[in-house]
N, C-alpha and C positions, 0 to 999 in steps of 0.2 A: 495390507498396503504399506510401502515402503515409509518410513519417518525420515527428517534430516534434522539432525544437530548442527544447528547455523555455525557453530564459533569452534575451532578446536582449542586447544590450550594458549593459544596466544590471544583469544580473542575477535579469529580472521577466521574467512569460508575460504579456503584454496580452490584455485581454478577448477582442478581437478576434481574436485568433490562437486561442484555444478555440473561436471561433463561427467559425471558418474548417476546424479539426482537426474538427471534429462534420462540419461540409458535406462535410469528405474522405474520413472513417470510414465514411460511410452513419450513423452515430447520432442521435438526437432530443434534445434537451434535454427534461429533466424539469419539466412545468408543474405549475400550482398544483394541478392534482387528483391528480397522480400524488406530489406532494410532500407533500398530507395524508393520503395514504394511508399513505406511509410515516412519518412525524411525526416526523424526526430534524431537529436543530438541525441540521445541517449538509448539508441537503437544502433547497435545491440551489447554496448558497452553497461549497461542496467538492467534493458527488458530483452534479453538476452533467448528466450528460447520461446516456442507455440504449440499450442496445439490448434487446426485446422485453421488459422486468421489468414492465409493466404485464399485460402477458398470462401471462406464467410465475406472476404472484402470484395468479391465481385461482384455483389450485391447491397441493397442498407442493411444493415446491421444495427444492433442495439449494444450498448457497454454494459454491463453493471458491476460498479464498484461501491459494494459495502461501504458500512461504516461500525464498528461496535463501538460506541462514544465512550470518550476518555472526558475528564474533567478539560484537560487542555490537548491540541492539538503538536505537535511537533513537525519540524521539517521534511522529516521525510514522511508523514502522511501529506503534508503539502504537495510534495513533490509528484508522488502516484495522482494525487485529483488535476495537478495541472498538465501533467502527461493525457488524462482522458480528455480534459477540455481540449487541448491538442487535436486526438483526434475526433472530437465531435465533430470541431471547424473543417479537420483536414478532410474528411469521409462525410459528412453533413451526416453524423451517427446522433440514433437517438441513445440518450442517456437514463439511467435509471440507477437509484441512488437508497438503495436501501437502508435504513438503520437497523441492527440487531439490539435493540435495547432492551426488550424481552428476554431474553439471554442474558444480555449484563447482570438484569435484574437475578436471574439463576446463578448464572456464575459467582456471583461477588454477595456473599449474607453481610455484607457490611453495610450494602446498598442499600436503599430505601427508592418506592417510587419517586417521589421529588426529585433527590440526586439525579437521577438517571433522568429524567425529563430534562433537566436544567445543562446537563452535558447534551444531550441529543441540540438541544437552544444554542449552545455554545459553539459546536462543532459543525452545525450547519451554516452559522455566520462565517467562521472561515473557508466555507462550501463555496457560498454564494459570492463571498470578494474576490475569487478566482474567475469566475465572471460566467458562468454557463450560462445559455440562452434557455430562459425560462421556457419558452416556444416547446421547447427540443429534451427537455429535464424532466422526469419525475423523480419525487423525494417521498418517498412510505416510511413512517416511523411508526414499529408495529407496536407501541403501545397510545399511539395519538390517531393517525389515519390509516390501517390497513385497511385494504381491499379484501372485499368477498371473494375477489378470482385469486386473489395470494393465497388465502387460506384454503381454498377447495381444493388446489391444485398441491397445499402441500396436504392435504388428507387421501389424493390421489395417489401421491409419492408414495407417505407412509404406508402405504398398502402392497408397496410393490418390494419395500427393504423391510428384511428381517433385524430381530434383534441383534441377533448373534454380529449381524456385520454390521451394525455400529455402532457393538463394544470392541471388534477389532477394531475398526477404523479408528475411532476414538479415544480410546482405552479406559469408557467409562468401570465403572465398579458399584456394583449390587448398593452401595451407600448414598448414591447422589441421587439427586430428586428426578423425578419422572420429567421434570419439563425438561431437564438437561441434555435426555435420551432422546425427548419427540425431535429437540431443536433441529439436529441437522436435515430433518424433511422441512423447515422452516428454509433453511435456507438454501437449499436446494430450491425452492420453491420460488424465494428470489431470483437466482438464474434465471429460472424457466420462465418465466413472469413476463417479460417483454415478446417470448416466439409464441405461447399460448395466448396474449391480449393480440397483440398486433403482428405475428406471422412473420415475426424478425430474429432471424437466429442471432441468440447474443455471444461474445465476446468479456472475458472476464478478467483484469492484469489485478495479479494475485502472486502473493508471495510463495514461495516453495513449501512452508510452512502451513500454509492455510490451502492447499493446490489440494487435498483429499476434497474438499467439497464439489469441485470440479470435478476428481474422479467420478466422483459419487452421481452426481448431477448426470455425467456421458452415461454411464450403466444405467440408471434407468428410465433418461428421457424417451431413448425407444420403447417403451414395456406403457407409456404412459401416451405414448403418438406424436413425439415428440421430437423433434430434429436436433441433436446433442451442440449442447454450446461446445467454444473452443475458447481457448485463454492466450496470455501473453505471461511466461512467467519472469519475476525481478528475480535479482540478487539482491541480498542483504545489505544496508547502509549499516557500516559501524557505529556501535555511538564513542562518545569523545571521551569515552574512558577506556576503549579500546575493546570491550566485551559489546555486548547486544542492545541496540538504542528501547529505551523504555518509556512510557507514557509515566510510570509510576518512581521513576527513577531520574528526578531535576537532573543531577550529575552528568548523566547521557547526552541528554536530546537540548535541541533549543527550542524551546515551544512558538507558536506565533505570537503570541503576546508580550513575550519578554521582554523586557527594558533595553537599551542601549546597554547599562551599565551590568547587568542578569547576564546580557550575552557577554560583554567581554569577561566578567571571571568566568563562566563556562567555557570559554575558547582559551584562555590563557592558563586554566590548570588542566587543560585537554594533554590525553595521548598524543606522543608523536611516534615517528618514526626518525625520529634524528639522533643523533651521538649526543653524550653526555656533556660536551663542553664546546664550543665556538669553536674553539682550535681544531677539535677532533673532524665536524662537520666541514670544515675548510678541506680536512688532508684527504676523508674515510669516503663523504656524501652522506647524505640518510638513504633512508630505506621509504620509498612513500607508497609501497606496497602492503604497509600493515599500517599507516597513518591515517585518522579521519578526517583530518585536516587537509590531506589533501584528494581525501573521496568528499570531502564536501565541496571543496573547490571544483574539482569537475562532474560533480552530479547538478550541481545549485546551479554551477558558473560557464560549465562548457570552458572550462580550466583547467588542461589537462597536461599544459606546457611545463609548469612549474615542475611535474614529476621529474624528466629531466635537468633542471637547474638541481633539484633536491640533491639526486645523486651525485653528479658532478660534484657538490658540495658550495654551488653559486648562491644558493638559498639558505640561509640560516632559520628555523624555528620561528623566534619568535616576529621575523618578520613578514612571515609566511602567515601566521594567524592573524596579524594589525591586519594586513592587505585584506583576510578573509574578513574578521571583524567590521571592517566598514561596507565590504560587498554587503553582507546580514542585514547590517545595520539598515540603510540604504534599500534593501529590498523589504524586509519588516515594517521599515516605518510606511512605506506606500502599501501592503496590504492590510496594516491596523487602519489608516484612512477608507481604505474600502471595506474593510469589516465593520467600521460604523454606520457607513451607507448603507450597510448589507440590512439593517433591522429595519428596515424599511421595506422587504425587498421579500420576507419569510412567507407570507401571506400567496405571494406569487409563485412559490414553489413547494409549498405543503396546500394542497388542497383538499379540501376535508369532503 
């Protein structure tokens, strides 16, 4: 199965390199009829390409968007859950909300149970202040509440995928632990979890990067009686150092929690795309095609005008980032007031 390397030497995914990842995926880019059907700003300027969501949406349909929990949340995992919540309201979709913290716990010898419980705690409170209808939500965290049908179903899977194809798919190696190898019938297993419980074919928005489980998922949902999910896939959000936004990398991202004062030095020693000096950006314009400044502005803000001013050279840097910094600022502080509501709120979306 095909790989993508997000970033070439500047730090950017070129257009071209996503209309090459589509050609290799089997996926379709999302045209204009399928994009007013869904009516989100960032269709298809973000969630740009599918596999079967125009056919799954004639019907209810189920989501499910992951989670592998990070100590802290950043903006553009913000951004993908309030895209879903989008279309729960817009489709009346049920939702399902898996955590992979089992994994973590595999992936990372650094980790201990505790840790990874306490990010799973952390990472659902900025779940929940996004506002999902509990009604319409399931949240599995497979080290606290899995389900007997998640597991059976991924022991069904396992039976049906050889090793050999998920050390290709993966690229594990004869050295890493045996759960590391079982996991992706785990998470496949997530997928399928919504059409096996409730006869809902789901829908998966997933990054290009993580889009093999998906593969993975269509190949053997038929072998298992199973109607194959379809996905919606993203491009990549820069992060503000101009290379690839990280959970593990403050410099990057801006987390939810950040201070007022956290985010502006993160915004104010950010990449830009602008010229070296006020005078230059007056004569030259920037460039706001390799800047994350201003893919934040139009991913966060449906702010996508500025690009123009950039070039022209109407827009200088660093006033471009104040303008963003108080957007942040501004939308941050209203969803830490609702992430505190939110622990109230955990009880009603993890059911044991």
């Amino acid at each position: 199965m095909p790989t993508v390397d997000a970033y070439n030497v500047e730090g950017r995914f070129e257009e071209e390199d996503y209309l090459k990842a589509v050609r290799e995926f089997g996926a379709s880019l999302i045209g204009k009829k399928l994009a007013k059907k869904i009516g989100h700003p960032l269709v298809p300027s973000l969630f740009f390409a599918h596999r079967d969501f125009d056919e799954i949406i004639k019907n209810r349909f189920a989501i499910v968007s992951g989670r592998g929990p990070s100590m802290r949340m950043h903006l553009g995992h913000l951004l993908v859950f309030r895209f879903v919540k989008f279309l729960q309201d817009k489709f009346d979709a049920f939702v399902f909300i898996p955590f992979s913290d089992d994994e973590k716990l595999l992936a990372k010898e650094h980790l201990n149970y505790e840790q990874v419980r306490q990010m799973d705690y952390e990472n659902l409170l900025d779940i929940i202040a996004i506002g999902f209808d509990p009604e319409k939500t399931e949240v599995m965290m497979d080290l606290v509440n899995i389900k007997q049908d998640v597991y059976n179903l991924a022991i069904r899977v396992a039976k049906k995928i050889t090793a050999s194809t998920v050390r290709s798919a993966f690229g594990f190696t004869p050295d890493q632990n045996i759960g590391l190898q079982f996991y992706p019938a785990m998470q496949i297993a997530h997928i399928l979890y919504p059409t096996a419980k409730y006869g809902l074919r789901t829908v998966v928005p997933i990054g290009m990067d993580q889009d093999v489980f998906v593969k993975l998922a269509r190949d053997v949902a038929p072998r298992v009686g199973l109607a194959k999910p379809g996905d919606i896939l993203s491009k990549f959000i820069p992060g503000l150092t101009g290379g690839k936004m990280s959970s593990s990398k403050p410099e990057t991202a801006i987390y939810t929690t950040d201070s007022p004062q956290e985010i502006k030095v993160k915004l104010m020693n950010a990449f830009t795309g602008g010229q070296a000096t006020v005078k230059e950006q007056r004569e030259k314009g920037g460039n706001p095609d390799i800047c994350p400044i201003f893919f934040y502005h139009k991913f966060l803000f449906d702010n996508e005008s500025i690009g123009e001013k950039c070039r022209a050279g109407e827009l200088i840097c660093g006033n471009c980032k104040k303008d963003l910094l108080s957007r942040i600022v501004k939308m941050l502080e209203d969803h830490q007031k609702k992430r505190e509501k939110a622990r109230d709120l955990v009880d009603r979306f993890v059911k044991m």
